[in-house]
C-alpha positions as a Markdown table, in Angstrom:
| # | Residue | x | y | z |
|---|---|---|---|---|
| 1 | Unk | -7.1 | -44.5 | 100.3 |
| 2 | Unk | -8.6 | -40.8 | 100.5 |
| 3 | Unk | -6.4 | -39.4 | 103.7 |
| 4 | Unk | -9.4 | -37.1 | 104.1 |
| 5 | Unk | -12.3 | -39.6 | 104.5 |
| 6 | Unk | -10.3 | -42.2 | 106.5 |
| 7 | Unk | -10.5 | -40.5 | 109.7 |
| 8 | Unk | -13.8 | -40.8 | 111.5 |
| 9 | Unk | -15.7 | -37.2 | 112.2 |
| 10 | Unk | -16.0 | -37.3 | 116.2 |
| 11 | Unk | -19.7 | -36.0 | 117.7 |
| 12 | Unk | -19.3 | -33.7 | 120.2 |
| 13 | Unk | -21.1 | -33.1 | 123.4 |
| 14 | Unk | -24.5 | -31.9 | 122.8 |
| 15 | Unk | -24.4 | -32.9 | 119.3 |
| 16 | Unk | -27.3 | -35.8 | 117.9 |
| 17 | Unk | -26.9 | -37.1 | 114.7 |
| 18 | Unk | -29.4 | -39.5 | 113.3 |
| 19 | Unk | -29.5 | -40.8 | 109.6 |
| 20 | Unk | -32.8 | -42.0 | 107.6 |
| 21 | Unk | -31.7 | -43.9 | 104.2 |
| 22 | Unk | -29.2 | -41.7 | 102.8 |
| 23 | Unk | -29.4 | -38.2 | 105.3 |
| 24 | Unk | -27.7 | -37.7 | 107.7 |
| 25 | Unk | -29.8 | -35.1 | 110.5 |
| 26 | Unk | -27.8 | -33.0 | 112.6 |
| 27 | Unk | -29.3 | -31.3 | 115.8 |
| 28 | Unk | -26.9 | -29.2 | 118.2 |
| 29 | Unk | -27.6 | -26.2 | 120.5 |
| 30 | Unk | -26.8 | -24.0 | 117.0 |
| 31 | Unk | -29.6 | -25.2 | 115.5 |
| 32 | Unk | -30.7 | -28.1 | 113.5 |
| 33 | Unk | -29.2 | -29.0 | 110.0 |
| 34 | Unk | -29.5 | -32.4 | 107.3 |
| 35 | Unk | -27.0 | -33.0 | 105.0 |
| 36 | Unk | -27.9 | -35.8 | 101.6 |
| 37 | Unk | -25.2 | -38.2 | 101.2 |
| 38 | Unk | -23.6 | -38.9 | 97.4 |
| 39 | Unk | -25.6 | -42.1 | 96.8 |
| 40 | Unk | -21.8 | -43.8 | 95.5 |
| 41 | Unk | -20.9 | -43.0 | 99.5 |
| 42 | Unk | -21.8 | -45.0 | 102.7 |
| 43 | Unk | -21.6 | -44.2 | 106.2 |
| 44 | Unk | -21.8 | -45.8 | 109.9 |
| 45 | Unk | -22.9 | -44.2 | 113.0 |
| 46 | Unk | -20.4 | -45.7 | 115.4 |
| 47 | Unk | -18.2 | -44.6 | 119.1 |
| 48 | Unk | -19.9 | -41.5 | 118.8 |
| 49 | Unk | -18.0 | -40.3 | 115.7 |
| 50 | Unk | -19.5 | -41.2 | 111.8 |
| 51 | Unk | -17.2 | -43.3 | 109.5 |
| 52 | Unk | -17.3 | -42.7 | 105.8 |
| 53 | Unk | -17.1 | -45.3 | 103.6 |
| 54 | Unk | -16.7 | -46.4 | 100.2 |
| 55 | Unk | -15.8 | -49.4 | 97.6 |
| 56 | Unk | -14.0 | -48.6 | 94.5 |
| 57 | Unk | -11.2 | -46.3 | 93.7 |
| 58 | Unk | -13.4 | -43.9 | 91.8 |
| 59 | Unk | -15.8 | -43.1 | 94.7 |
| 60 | Unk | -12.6 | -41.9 | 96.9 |
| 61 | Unk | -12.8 | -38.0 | 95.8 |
| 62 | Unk | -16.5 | -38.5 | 96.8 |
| 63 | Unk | -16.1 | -39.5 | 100.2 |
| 64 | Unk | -13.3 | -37.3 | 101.3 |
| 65 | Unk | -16.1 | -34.7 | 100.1 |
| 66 | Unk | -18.5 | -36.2 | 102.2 |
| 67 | Unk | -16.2 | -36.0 | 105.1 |
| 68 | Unk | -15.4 | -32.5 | 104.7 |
| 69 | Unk | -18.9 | -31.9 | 104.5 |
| 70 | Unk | -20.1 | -33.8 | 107.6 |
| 71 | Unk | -17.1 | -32.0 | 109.7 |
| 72 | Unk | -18.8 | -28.6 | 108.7 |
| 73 | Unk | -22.4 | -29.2 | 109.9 |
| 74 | Unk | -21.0 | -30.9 | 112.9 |
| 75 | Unk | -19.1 | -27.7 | 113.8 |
| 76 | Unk | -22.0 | -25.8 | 112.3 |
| 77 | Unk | -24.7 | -27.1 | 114.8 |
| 78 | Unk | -22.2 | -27.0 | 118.0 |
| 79 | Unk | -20.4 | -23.7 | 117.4 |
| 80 | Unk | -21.4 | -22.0 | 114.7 |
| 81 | Unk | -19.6 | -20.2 | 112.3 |
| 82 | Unk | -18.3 | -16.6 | 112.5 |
| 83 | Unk | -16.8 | -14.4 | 109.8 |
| 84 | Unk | -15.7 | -10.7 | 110.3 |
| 85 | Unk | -16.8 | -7.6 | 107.6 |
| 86 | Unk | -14.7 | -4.8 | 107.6 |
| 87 | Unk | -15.4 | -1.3 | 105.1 |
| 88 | Unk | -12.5 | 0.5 | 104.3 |
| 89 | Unk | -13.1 | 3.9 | 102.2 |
| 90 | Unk | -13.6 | 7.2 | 103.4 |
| 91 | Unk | -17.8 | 7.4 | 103.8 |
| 92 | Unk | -18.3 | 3.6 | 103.7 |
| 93 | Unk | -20.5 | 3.1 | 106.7 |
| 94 | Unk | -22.6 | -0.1 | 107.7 |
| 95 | Unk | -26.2 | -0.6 | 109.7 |
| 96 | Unk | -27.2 | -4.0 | 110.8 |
| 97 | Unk | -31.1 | -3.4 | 111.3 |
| 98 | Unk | -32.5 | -6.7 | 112.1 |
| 99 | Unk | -32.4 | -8.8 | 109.2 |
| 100 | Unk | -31.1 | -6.5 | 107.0 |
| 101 | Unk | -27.6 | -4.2 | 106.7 |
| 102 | Unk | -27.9 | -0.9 | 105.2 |
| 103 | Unk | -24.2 | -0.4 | 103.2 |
| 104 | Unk | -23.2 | 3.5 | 102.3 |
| 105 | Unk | -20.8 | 2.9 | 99.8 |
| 106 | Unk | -20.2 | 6.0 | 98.1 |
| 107 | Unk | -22.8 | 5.2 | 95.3 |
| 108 | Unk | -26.0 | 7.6 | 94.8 |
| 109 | Unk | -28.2 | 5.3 | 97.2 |
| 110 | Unk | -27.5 | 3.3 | 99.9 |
| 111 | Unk | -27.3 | -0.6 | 99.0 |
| 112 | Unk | -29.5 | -2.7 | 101.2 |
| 113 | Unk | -29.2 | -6.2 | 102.0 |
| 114 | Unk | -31.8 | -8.8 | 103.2 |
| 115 | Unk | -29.8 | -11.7 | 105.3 |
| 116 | Unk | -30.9 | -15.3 | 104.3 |
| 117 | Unk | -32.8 | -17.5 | 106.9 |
| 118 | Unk | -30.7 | -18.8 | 109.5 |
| 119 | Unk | -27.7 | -15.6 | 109.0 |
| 120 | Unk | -27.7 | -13.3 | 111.5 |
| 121 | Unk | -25.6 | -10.3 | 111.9 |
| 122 | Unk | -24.0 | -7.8 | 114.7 |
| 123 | Unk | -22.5 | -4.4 | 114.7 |
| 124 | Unk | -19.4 | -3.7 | 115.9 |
| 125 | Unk | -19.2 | 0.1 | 115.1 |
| 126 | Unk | -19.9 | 1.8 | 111.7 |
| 127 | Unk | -17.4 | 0.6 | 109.7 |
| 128 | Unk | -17.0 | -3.2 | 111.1 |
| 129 | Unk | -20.1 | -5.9 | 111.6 |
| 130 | Unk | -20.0 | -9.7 | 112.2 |
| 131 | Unk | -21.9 | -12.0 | 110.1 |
| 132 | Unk | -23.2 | -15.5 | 111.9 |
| 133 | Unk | -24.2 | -18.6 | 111.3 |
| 134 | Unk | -24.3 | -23.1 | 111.5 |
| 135 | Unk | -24.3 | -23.5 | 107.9 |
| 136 | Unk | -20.9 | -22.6 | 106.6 |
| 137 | Unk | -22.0 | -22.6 | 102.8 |
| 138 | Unk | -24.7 | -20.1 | 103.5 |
| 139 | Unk | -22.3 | -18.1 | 105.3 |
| 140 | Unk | -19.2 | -18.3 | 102.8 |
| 141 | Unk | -22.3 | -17.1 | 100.1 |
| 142 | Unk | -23.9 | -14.0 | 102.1 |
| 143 | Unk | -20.4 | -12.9 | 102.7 |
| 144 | Unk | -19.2 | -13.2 | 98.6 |
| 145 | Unk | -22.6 | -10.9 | 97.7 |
| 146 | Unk | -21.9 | -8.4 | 100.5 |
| 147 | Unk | -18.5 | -8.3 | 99.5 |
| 148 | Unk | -19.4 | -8.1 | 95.8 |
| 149 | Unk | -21.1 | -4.6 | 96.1 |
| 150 | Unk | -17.6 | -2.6 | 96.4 |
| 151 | Unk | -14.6 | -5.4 | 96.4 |
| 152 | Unk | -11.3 | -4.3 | 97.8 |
| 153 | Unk | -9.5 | -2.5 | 94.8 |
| 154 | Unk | -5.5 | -2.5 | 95.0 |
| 155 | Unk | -4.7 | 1.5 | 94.1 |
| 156 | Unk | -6.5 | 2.8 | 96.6 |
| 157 | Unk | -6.8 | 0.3 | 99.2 |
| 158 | Unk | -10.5 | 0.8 | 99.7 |
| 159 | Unk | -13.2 | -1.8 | 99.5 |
| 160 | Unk | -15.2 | -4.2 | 101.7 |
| 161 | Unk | -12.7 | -6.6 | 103.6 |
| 162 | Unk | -13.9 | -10.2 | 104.8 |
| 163 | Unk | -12.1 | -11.7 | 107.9 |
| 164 | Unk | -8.7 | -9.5 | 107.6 |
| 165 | Unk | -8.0 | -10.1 | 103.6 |
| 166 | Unk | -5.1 | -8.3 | 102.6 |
| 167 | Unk | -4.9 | -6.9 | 99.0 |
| 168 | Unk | -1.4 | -6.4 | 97.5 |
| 169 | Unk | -1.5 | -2.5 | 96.9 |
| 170 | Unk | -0.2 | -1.4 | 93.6 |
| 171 | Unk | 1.7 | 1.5 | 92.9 |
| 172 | Unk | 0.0 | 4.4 | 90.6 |
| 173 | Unk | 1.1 | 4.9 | 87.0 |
| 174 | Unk | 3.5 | 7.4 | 86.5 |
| 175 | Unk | 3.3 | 10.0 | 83.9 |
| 176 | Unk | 5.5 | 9.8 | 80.9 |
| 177 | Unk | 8.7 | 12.1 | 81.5 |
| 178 | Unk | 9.6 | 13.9 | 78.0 |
């Protein structure tokens, strides 16, 4: 039995989930959000929590997926989803302008970045901004491009950091003695 999809995912308070065929629809005060179900998976509305289900041993991987997948939009549509971005680099400055961050990155031009629908983002100060939103994948995505433009390198220590990430810093080479 998968130890994953075996436990029921509990709705919260504010939370209604209704399903049509094989969607589930999610609608919370984060938004609204519909997940498709693997067709090899079933599921039961039930106690106020969904139950996954499935029949043979093949379809277990599947449904633990499911689970994992249900948990996340449940969270996603009653708290959201937060993840911290931090530049580290001498010049490396950030603007959050609406839907769109301006990066200095210590290239010729400033790198601009449209946020996807439903991603929002808030300044700390110029070097740290908060990206949010109820779709974790969306969010997990946004964060890998941003953090693409400059990743964190492990001579210097400089780069663009996502939710604390530590690099192992590396020591420089040394120059040959002789």
């Amino acid at each position: 039995m998968s130890r994953i999809a075996k436990d029921p995912v509990n709705i919260p308070d504010g939370v209604t989930v209704a399903s049509e065929n094989n969607t589930i629809n999610f609608k919370g005060p984060k938004g609204e959000l519909s997940l498709d179900i693997h067709e090899s998976v079933s599921f039961a509305i039930e106690d106020n929590a969904v139950q996954v289900k499935w029949s043979s041993d093949a379809e277990k991987a599947m449904a633990g997926t499911m689970r994992a997948l249900i948990n996340n939009y449940m969270i996603g549509v009653s708290e959201g989803y937060t993840k911290n971005i931090k530049l580290n680099g001498v010049g490396y400055r950030a603007n959050v302008q609406g839907k769109k961050i301006v990066l200095t990155l210590g290239f010729s031009h400033p790198v601009e970045y449209n946020l996807p629908e439903g991603v929002d983002a808030k300044s700390e100060n110029q070097t740290e901004f908060n990206v949010s939103s109820n779709n974790k994948q969306v969010l997990g995505q946004v964060c890998a491009e941003i953090r693409s433009f400059r990743p964190p390198e492990p001579y210097k220590g400089k780069g663009i950091f996502i939710d604390g990430e530590h690099v192992v810093r590396k020591e420089r080479k040394k120059a040959a003695a002789g």
